[in-house]
N, C-alpha and C positions, 0 to 999 in steps of 0.2 A: 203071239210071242211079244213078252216085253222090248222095251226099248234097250235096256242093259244086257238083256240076254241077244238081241239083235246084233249090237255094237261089238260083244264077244265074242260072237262067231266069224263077224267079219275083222275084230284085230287079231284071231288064228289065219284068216285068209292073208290078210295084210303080213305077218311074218311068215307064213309059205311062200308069199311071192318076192319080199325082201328078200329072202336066201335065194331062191331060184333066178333074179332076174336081179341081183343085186347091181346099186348103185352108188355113187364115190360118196354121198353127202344125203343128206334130211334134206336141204333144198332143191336138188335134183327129184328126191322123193316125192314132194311138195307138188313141185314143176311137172314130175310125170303125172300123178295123178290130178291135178289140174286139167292139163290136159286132156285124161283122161273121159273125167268129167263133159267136159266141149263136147269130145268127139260122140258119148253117148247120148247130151243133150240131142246134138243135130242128128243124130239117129230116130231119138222119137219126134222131132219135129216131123222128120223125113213121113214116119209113120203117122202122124197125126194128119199132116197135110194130104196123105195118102186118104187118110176117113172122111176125108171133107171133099172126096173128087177132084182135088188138086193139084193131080202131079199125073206123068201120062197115061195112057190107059193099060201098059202091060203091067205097072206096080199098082195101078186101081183094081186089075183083076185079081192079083197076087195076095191083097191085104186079106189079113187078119186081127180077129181080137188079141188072139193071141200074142200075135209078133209083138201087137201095140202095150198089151202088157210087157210081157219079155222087156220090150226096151224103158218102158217106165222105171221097173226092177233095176235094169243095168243104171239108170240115171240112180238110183234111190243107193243103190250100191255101191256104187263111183262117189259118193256126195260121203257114204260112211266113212269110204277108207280115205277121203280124202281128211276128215277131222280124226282120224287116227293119226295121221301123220302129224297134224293141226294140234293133237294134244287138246283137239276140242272135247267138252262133255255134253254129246249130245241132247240128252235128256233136261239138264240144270239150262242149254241154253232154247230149247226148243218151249220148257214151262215158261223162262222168263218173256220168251217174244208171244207165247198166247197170252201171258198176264198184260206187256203190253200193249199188246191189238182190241186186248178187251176193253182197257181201261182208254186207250186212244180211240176207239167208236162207242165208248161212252155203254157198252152190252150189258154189262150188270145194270145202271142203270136203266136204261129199257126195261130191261126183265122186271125190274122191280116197278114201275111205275105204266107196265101191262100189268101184273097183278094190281095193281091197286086201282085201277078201273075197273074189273070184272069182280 
């Protein structure tokens, strides 16, 4: 699935849950999903710290790959609809922070100057 067609699906999520769970303002909306956001980060940490035999043993026996997916998805989920509300464009700004990162550790350059040793 594209990025655009990702984003779409979830700003039809995003206006089912606007009319069903409506609230007074966009910074509320903001604030809830924010929120949001938190509460399903600390969910996969819960699950991560869980993979790593970190946490007691009746949620050590319990874990799965699964869950641990599952909650990556809710964080990945939570993060879309949070730039729906954000008016962010996911896509225009997720290129601009790879072109970044690339150009900030210098990776093109590598690339180019491992081929030109071999």
């Amino acid at each position: 699935m594209q990025i655009k067609q990702l984003v779409a699906e979830y700003q039809e999520i995003a206006d089912f849950l606007n009319t069903r769970w409506p609230l007074k303002d966009e910074n509320q909306r903001v604030f809830a999903r924010t929120m949001k956001v938190v509460e399903e980060l600390g969910e996969l940490a819960d699950e991560i710290l869980t993979s790593m035999n970190l946490q007691r043993n009746s949620k050590i026996a319990a874990f799965s790959r699964e869950n641990l997916e599952d909650e990556f998805a809710d964080v990945f989920a939570s993060l879309i609809l949070l730039s729906t509300e954000l008016h962010i464009d996911v896509e225009a700004v997720i290129k601009k922070k790879i072109e970044f990162t690339r150009e900030r550790f210098e990776m093109q350059a590598r690339a180019e100057n491992h081929s030109d040793k071999n």
